[in-house]
Legacy VTK file of the C-alpha trace (Angstrom):
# vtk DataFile Version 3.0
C-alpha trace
ASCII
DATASET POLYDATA
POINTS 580 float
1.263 18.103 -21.546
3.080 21.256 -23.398
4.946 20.908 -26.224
7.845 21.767 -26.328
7.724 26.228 -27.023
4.954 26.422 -24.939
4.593 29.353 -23.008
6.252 29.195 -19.175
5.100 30.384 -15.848
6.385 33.538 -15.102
9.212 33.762 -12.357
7.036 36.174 -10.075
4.310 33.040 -10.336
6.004 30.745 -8.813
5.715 29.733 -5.474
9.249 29.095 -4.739
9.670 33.744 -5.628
8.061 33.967 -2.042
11.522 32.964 -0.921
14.086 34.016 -4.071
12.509 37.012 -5.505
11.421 40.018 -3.383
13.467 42.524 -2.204
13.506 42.176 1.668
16.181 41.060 3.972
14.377 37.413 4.136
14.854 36.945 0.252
18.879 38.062 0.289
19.232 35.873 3.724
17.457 33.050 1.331
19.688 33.551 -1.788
22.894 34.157 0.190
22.515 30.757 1.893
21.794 28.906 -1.477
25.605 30.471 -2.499
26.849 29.084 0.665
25.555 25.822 -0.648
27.053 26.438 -4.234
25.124 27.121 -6.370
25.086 30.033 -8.891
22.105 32.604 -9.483
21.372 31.188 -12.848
20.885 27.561 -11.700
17.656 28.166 -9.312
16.400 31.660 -9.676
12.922 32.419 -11.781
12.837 28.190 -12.414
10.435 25.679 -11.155
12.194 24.226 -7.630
11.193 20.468 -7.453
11.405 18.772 -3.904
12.687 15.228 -4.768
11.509 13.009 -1.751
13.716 9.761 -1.157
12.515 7.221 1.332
16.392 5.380 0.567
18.333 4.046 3.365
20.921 1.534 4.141
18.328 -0.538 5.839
15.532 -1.056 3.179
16.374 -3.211 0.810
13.263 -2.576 -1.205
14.844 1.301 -1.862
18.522 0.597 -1.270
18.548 1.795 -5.165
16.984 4.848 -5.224
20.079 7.054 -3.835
20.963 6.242 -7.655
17.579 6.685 -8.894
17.233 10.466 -7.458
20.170 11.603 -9.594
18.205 10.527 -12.877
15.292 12.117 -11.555
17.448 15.441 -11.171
18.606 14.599 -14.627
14.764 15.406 -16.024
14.348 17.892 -13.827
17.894 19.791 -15.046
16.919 18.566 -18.732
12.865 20.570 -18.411
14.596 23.449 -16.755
14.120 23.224 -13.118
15.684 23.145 -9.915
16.095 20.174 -8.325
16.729 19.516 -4.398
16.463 16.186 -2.506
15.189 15.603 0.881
15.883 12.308 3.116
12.461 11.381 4.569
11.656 8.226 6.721
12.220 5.067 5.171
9.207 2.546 6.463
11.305 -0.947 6.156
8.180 -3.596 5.938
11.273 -5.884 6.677
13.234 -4.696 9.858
10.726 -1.875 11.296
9.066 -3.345 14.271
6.156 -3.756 15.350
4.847 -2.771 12.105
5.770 0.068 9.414
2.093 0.452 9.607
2.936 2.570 13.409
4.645 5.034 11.416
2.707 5.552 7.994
1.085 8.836 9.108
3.889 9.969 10.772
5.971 9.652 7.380
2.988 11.351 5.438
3.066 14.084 8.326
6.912 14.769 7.393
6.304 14.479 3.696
2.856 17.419 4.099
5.684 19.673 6.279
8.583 19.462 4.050
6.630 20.653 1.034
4.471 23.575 2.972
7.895 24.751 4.880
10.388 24.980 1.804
10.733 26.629 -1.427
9.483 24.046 -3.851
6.922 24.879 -6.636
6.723 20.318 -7.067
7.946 17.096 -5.752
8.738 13.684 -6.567
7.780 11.586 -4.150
10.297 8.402 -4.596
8.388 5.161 -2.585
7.638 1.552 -3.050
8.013 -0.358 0.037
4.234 -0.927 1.300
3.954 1.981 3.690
5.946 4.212 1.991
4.042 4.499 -1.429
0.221 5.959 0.808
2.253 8.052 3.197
4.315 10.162 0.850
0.716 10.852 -1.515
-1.249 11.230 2.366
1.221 13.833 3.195
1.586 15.040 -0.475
-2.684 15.496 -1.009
-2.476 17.650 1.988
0.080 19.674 0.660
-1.386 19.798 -2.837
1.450 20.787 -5.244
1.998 19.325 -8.529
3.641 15.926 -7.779
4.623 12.881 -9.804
5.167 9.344 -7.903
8.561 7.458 -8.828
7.956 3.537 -7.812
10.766 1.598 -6.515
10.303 -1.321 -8.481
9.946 -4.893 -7.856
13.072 -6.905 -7.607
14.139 -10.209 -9.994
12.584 -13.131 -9.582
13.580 -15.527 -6.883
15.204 -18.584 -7.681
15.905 -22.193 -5.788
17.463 -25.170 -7.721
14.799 -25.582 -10.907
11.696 -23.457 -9.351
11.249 -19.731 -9.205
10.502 -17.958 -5.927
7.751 -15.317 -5.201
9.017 -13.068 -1.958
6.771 -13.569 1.210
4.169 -16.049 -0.391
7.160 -18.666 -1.216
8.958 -17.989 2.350
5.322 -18.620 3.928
5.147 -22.019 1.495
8.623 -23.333 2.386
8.280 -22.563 6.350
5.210 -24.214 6.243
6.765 -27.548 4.437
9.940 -27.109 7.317
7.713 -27.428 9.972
5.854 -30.197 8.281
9.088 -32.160 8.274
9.531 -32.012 4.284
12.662 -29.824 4.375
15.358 -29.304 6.643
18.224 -26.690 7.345
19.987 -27.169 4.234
17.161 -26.458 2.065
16.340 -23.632 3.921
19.472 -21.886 3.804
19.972 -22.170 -0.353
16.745 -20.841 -0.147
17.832 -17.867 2.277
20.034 -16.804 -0.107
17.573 -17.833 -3.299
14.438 -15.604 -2.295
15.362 -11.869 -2.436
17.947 -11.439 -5.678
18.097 -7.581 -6.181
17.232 -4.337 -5.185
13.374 -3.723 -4.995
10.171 -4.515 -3.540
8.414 -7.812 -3.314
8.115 -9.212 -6.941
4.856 -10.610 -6.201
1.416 -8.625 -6.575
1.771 -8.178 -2.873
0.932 -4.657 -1.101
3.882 -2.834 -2.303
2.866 -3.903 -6.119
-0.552 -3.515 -5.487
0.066 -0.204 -4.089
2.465 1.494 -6.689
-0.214 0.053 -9.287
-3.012 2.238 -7.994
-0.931 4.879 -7.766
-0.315 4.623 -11.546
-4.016 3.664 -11.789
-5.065 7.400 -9.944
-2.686 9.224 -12.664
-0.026 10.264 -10.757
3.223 8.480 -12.049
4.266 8.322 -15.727
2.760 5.491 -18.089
3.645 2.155 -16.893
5.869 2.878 -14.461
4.606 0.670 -11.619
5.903 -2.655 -13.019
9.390 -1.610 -14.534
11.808 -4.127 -11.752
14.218 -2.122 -10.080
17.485 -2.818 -12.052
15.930 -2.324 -15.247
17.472 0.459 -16.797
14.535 1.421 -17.857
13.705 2.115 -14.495
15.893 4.645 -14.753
14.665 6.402 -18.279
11.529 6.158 -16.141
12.835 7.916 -13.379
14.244 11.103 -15.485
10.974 11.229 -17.238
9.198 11.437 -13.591
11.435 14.434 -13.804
10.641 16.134 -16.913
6.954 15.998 -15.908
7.315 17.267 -12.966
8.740 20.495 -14.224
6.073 20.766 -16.975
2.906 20.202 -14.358
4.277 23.135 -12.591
4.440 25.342 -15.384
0.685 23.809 -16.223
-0.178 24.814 -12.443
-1.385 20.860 -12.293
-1.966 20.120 -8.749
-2.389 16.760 -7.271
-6.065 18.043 -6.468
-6.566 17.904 -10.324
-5.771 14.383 -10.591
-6.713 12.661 -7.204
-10.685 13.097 -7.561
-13.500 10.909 -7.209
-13.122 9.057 -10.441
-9.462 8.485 -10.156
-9.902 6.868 -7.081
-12.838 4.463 -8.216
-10.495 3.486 -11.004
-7.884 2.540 -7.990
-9.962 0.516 -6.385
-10.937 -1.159 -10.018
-7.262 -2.191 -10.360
-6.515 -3.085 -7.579
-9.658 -5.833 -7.631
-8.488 -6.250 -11.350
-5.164 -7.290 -10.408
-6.069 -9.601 -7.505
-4.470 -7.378 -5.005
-3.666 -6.769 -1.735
-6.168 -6.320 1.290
-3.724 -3.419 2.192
-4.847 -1.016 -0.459
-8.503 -1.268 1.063
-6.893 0.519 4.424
-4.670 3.011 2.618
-6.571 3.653 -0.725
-9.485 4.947 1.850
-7.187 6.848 3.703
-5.487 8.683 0.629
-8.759 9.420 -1.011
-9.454 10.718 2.696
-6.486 13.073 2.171
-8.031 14.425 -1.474
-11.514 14.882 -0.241
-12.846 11.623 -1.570
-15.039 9.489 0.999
-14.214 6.313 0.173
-15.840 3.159 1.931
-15.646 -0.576 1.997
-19.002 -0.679 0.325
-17.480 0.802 -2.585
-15.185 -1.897 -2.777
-17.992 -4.657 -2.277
-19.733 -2.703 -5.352
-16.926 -2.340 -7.300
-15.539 -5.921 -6.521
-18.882 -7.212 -8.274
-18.313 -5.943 -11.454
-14.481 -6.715 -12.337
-12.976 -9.918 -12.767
-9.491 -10.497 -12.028
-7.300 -10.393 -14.854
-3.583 -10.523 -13.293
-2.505 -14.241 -13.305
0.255 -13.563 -11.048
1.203 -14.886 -7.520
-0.080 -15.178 -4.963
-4.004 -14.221 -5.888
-2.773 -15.883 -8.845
-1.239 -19.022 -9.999
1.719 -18.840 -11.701
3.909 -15.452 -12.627
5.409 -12.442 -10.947
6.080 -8.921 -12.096
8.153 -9.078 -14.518
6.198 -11.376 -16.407
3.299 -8.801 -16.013
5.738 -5.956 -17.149
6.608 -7.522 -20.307
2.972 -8.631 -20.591
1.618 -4.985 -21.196
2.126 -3.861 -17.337
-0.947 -1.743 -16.009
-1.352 0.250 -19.318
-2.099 -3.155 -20.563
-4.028 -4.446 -17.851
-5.869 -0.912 -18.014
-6.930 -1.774 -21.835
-8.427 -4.928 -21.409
-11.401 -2.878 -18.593
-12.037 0.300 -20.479
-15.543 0.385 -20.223
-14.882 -0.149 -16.578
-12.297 3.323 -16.100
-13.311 6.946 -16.130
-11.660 7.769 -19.096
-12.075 11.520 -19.510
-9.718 12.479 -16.013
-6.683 13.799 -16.311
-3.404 11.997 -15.576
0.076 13.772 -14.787
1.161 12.900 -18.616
-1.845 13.442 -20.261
-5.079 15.207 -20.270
-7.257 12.141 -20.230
-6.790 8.614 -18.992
-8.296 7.614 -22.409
-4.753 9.314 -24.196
-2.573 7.511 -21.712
-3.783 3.940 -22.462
-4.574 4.508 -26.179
-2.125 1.821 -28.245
-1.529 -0.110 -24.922
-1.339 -3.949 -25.982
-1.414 -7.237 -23.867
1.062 -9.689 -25.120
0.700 -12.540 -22.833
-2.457 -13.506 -22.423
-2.368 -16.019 -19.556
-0.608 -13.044 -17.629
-2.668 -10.618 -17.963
-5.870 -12.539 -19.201
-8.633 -12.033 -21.118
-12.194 -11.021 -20.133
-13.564 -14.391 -20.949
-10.853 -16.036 -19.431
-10.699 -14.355 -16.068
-8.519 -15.720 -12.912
-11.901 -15.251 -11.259
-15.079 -13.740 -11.988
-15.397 -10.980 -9.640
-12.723 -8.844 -7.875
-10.476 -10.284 -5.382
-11.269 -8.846 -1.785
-14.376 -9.370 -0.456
-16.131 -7.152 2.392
-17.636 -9.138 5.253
-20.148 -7.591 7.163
-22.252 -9.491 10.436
-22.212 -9.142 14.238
-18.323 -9.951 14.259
-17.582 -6.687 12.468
-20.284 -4.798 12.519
-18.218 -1.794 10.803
-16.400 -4.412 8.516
-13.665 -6.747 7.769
-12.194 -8.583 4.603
-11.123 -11.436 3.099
-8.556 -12.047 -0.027
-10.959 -14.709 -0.974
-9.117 -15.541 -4.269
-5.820 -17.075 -1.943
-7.831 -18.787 -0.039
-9.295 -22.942 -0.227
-12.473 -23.129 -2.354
-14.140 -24.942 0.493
-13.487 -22.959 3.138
-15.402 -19.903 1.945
-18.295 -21.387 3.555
-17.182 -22.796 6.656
-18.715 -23.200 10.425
-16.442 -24.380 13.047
-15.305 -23.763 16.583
-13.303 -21.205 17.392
-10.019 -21.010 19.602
-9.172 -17.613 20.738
-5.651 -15.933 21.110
-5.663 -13.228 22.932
-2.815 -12.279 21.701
0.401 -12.691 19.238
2.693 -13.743 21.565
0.996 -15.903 23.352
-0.609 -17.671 19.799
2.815 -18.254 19.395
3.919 -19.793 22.309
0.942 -22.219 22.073
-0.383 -22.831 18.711
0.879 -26.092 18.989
-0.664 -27.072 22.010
-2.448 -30.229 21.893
-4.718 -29.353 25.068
-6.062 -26.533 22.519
-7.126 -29.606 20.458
-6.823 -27.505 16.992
-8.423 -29.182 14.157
-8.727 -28.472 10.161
-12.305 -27.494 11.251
-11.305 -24.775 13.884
-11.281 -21.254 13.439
-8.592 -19.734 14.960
-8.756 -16.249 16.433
-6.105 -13.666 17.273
-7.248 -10.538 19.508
-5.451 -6.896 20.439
-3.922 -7.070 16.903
-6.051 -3.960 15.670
-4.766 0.077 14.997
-4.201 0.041 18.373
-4.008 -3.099 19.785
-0.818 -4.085 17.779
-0.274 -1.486 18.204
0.230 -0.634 14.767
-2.470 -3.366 13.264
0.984 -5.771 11.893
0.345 -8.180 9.692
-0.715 -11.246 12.069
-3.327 -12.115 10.085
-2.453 -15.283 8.369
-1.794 -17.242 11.731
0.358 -19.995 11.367
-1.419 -23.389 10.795
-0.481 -26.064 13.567
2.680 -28.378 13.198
0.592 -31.400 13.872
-2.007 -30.477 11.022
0.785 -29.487 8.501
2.566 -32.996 8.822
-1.623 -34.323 7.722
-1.529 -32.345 4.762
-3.215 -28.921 5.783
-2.136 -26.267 4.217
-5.097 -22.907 5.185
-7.673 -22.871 7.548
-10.473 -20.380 8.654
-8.602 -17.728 10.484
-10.143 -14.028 12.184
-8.519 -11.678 13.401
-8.386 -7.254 13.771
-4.830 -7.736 11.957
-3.303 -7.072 8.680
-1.960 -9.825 6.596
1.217 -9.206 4.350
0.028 -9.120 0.493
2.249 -12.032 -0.600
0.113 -13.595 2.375
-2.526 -16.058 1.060
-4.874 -18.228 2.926
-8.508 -18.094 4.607
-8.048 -14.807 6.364
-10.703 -12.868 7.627
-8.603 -9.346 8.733
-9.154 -5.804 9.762
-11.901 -6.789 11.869
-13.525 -3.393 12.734
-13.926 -2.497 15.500
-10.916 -3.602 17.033
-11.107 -5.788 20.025
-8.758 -3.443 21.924
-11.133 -0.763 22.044
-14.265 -3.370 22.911
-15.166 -4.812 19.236
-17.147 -7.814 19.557
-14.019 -10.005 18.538
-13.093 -9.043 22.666
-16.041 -10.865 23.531
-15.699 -14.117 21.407
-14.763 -17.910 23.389
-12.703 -20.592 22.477
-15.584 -23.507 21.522
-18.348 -20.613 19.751
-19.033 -21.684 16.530
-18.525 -19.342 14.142
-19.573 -19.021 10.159
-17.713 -17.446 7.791
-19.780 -17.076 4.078
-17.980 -15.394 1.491
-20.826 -15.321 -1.011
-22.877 -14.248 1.379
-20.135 -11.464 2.709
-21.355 -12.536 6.104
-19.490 -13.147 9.514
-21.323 -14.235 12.343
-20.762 -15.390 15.961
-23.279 -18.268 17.080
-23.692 -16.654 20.556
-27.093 -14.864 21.596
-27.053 -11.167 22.242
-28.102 -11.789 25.954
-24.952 -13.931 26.145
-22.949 -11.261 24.341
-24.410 -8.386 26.773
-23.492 -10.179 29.473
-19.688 -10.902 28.508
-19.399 -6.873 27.314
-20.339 -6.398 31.190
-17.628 -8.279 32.262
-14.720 -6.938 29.777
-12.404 -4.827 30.624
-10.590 -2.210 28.477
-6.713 -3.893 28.129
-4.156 -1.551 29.494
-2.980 1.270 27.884
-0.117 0.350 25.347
2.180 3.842 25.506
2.768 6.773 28.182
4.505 9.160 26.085
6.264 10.232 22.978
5.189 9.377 19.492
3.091 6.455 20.652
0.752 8.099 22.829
-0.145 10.710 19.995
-0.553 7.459 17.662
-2.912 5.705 20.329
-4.819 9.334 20.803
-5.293 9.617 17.512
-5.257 6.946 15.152
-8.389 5.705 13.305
-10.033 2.560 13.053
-9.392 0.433 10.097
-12.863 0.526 7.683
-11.838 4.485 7.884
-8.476 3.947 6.929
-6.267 4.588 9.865
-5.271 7.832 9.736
-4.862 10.373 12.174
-7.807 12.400 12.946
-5.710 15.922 12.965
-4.743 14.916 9.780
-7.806 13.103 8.318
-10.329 15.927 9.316
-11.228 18.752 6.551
-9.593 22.115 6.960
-7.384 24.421 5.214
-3.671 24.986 6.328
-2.415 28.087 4.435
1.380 28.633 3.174
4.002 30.304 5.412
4.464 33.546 5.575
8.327 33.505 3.299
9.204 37.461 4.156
LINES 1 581
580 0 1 2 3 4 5 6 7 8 9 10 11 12 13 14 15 16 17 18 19 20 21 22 23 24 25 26 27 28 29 30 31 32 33 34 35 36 37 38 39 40 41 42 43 44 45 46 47 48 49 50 51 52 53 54 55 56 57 58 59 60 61 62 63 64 65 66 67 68 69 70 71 72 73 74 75 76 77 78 79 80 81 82 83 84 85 86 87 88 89 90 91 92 93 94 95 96 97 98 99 100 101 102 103 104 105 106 107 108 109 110 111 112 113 114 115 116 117 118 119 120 121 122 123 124 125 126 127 128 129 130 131 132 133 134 135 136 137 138 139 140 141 142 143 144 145 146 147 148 149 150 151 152 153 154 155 156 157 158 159 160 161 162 163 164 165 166 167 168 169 170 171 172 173 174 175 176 177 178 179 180 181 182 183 184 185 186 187 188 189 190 191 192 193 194 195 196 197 198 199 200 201 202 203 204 205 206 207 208 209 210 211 212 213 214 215 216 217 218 219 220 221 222 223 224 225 226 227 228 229 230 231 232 233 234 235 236 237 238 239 240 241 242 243 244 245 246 247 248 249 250 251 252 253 254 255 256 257 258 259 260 261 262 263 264 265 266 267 268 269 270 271 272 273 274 275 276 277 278 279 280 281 282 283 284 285 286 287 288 289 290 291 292 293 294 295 296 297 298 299 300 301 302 303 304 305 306 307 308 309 310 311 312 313 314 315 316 317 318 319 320 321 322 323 324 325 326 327 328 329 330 331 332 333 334 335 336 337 338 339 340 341 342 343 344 345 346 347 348 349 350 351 352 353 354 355 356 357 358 359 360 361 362 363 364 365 366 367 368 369 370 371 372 373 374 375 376 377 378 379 380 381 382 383 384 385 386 387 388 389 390 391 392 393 394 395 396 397 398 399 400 401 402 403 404 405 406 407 408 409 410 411 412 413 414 415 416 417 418 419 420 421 422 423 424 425 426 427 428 429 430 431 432 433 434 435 436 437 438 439 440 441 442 443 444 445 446 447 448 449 450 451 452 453 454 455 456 457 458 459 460 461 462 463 464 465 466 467 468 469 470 471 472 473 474 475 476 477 478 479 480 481 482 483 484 485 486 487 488 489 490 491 492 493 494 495 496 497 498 499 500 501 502 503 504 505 506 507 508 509 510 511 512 513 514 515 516 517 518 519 520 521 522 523 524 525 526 527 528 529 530 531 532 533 534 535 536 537 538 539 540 541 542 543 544 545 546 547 548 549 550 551 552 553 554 555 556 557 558 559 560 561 562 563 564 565 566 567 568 569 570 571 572 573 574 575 576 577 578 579
């Protein structure tokens, strides 16, 4: 980055002068109105105006800190010299947003692409964490392609329940699981309610929102080590002002996100996010993001890249034992990142440095059953696996690391949901007659038959087989799971049965073999047999008639091509506005 003397844009350079610094009747409209506002001529003109893009709200608990956290961002920005203004944007609440957050990812990155083409801003901080929240503000912000820096939420504290300490989402899975087995009743369960979810901050378990704010400090764009700071940390805050003082110096660098999103930076992503036994998630939105950059990214470059990393990140749930803050005082990513360097592009530039290979220099592990070492992997090879066969002919995966050793070769009969509500209503059917054998398989979950693809995917095991012991079975479906989510779950099943995938055409009593080894998912029925039932489907109805929805249904992607928007996915230039 410059040191500190270095020579500054000029004021006439910036892009922000379209709207300050000519001499029209726009420009005086545009500086009269920032006096209405309050603030004086010296404060904003001829400096570097940074957009500072908070996803808070009084509803997400994973950002209910970052109203604070914007105000130490503004302190870097103040500190470098610029001008800093902060814009509410949507806040995508994995928790309380139904049907899924997922319905409104692309909508959020659309905002987040308009706010920073429409207004005077030469940068941004994007301010995210929350699983949706951390692919739709760099979607929206690749499209707009300014020089950006990515401020991570945080994970929060560790849970904690008499003498054990909780993981969020894989321990609430665990503990309903051993309720409806009969192990714990209503008084465990409500010390628990108020055990689980301690502090501001996203889930503290390497679940999608950790997975996700990882690769984005993987790709380069936050500052060193950022991704793993928890949320109340004040050095989440030092963090966040430095976000700030970056910001302000890639603009005077003219360092565009372009510079750091390329090809290699989003190889290393995927390495990481193998590395760290991560969420199936980042498979959906890493390939839509790169999408966004100009990167084709495919699930076969995950299979590839899956085969040469182990996994190295001994936390929960892909993982045995720790959570975040454990990894954080471990090394964090920068040193997760130094235990695989012949496995990063070193050479691309990061939003702090000019090469990966500066950022990670001196990084040390100092656990080394958190973040292990390369001859003492959590598993050999990366921890999502890409199924291909003529269940998903364009794709699905598994998290094969949280799932039962022996089910990852596993025939068995399947029983077919067609859909959530009604899996619900009747898992625990005994006419089904559901064994530990059966594969169970949930339907019109996909991108649009969710709508929204939620996370369905690990279907609940049966009460009956819970009170024997069972604890995961084989389970299919065109669904996300959550990443705290562990278990034998084939998901994103592509295509979707909704729009006539072969999982629309699968029985209750087909066998059905799942090999993970083998990366192979196949249906035991004949393609005469399979002809014949395509004849006889029937496209379900449609799910929306208007408004937001019907755009969604018109134009959302399937899930091996990342579920984007195909206005927004396809290649094409958008210039600036006309400011005069």
């Amino acid at each position: 980055m410059n040191a500190p003397g270095a020579p500054r844009r000029n004021p006439e350079d910036l892009r922000s002068h379209q709207w300050y610094g000519t001499d029209g009747l726009r420009s005086f409209s545009h500086r009269a109105r920032t006096r209405q506002l309050g603030y004086l001529p010296e404060e904003h003109l001829g400096k570097p105006v940074v957009a500072i893009l908070n996803t808070w709200s009084d509803i997400n608990p994973c950002h209910v800190h970052l109203r604070d956290r914007a105000q130490a961002v503004k302190r870097g920005v103040w500190q470098a010299g610029g001008f800093p203004l902060e814009f509410p944007v949507a806040t995508l609440s994995e928790t309380f947003q139904k049907p899924t957050p997922m319905l409104y990812r692309n909508l959020l990155a659309l905002e987040t692409e308009e706010l920073l083409r429409s207004y005077p801003v030469d940068g941004a901080v994007l301010m995210g964490g929350c699983d949706k929240t951390t692919p739709a503000l760099l979607m929206g912000a690749a499209s707009a392609d300014l020089p950006t820096v990515f401020v991570p939420a945080g994970p929060m504290l560790p849970g904690h329940w008499r003498n054990e300490v909780l993981g969020s989402g894989t321990d609430m899975w665990k503990y309903w699981d051993d309720k409806r087995a009969g192990l714990i009743g209503d008084c465990e369960m409500a010390e628990l309610e108020n055990g689980l979810a301690r502090s501001p901050g996203h889930c503290m378990t390497m679940g999608t929102a950790s997975t996700l704010t990882a690769a984005a400090e993987a790709l380069g764009v936050t500052v060193p080590g950022a991704s793993s700071i928890p949320a109340v940390d004040s050095g989440h805050d030092r963090m966040a002002a430095r976000a700030g003082l970056t910001v302000v110096e890639l603009v005077h660098r003219d360092r565009k996100l372009s510079d750091i999103l390329t090809r290699e930076a989003f190889e290393d992503a995927v390495t990481t996010v193998l590395g760290l036994g991560g969420s199936t998630n980042a498979v959906i939105h890493l390939i839509a993001m790169a999408g966004r950059a100009g990167v084709r990214l495919t699930l076969d470059d995950f299979d590839r890249i899956a085969r040469t990393v182990p996994v190295l990140a001994n936390v929960r749930p892909g993982g045995r034992t720790y959570l975040m803050e454990d990894f954080h005082f471990a090394g964090g990513l920068p040193g997760f990142l130094s235990r695989i360097p012949d496995l990063l592009h070193l050479d691309r530039p990061t939003v702090s440095h000019d090469t990966l290979r500066e950022q990670i220099e001196g990084a040390r592990v100092h656990h080394d059953d958190v973040i292990r070492p390369r001859d003492h992997p959590v598993a050999a090879e990366g921890g999502v696996a890409v199924l291909r066969g003529n269940l998903c002919p364009d794709g699905a995966v598994i998290k094969h690391i949280a799932a039962e050793p022996h089910l990852l070769k596993h025939t068995g009969p399947a029983v077919v949901f067609d859909d959530y509500r009604t899996m619900q209503r009747t898992i625990n059917d005994p006419s089904l007659g559901i064994t530990a054998d059966s594969v169970l398989v949930l339907r019109n979950a996909g991108p649009k038959g969710g709508p929204g693809m939620p996370e369905y995917g690990m279907l609940p095991i049966p009460d009956h087989l819970l009170k024997q012991g069972v604890r995961d079975m084989v389970r299919i479906s065109d669904a996300r799971m959550s990443g705290t989510s562990y278990g034998a779950c084939v998901l994103h099943v592509a295509p979707e049965s909704y729009v006539g995938g072969p999982l629309a055409l699968v029985r209750s009593g087909d066998l059905v073999t799942l090999d993970v080894e083998a990366r192979s998912l196949h249906l035991h029925v004949d393609d005469a047999e399979l002809a014949r039932r395509r004849a006889a489907w029937t496209p379900p109805p449609t799910r929306y008639e208007r408004g937001y929805g019907a755009l969604y249904n018109e134009q959302i992607t399937q899930a091996d091509t990342g579920c984007d928007f195909e206005f927004l996915a396809r290649p094409g230039r958008v210039a600036d506005p006309y400011a005069g």
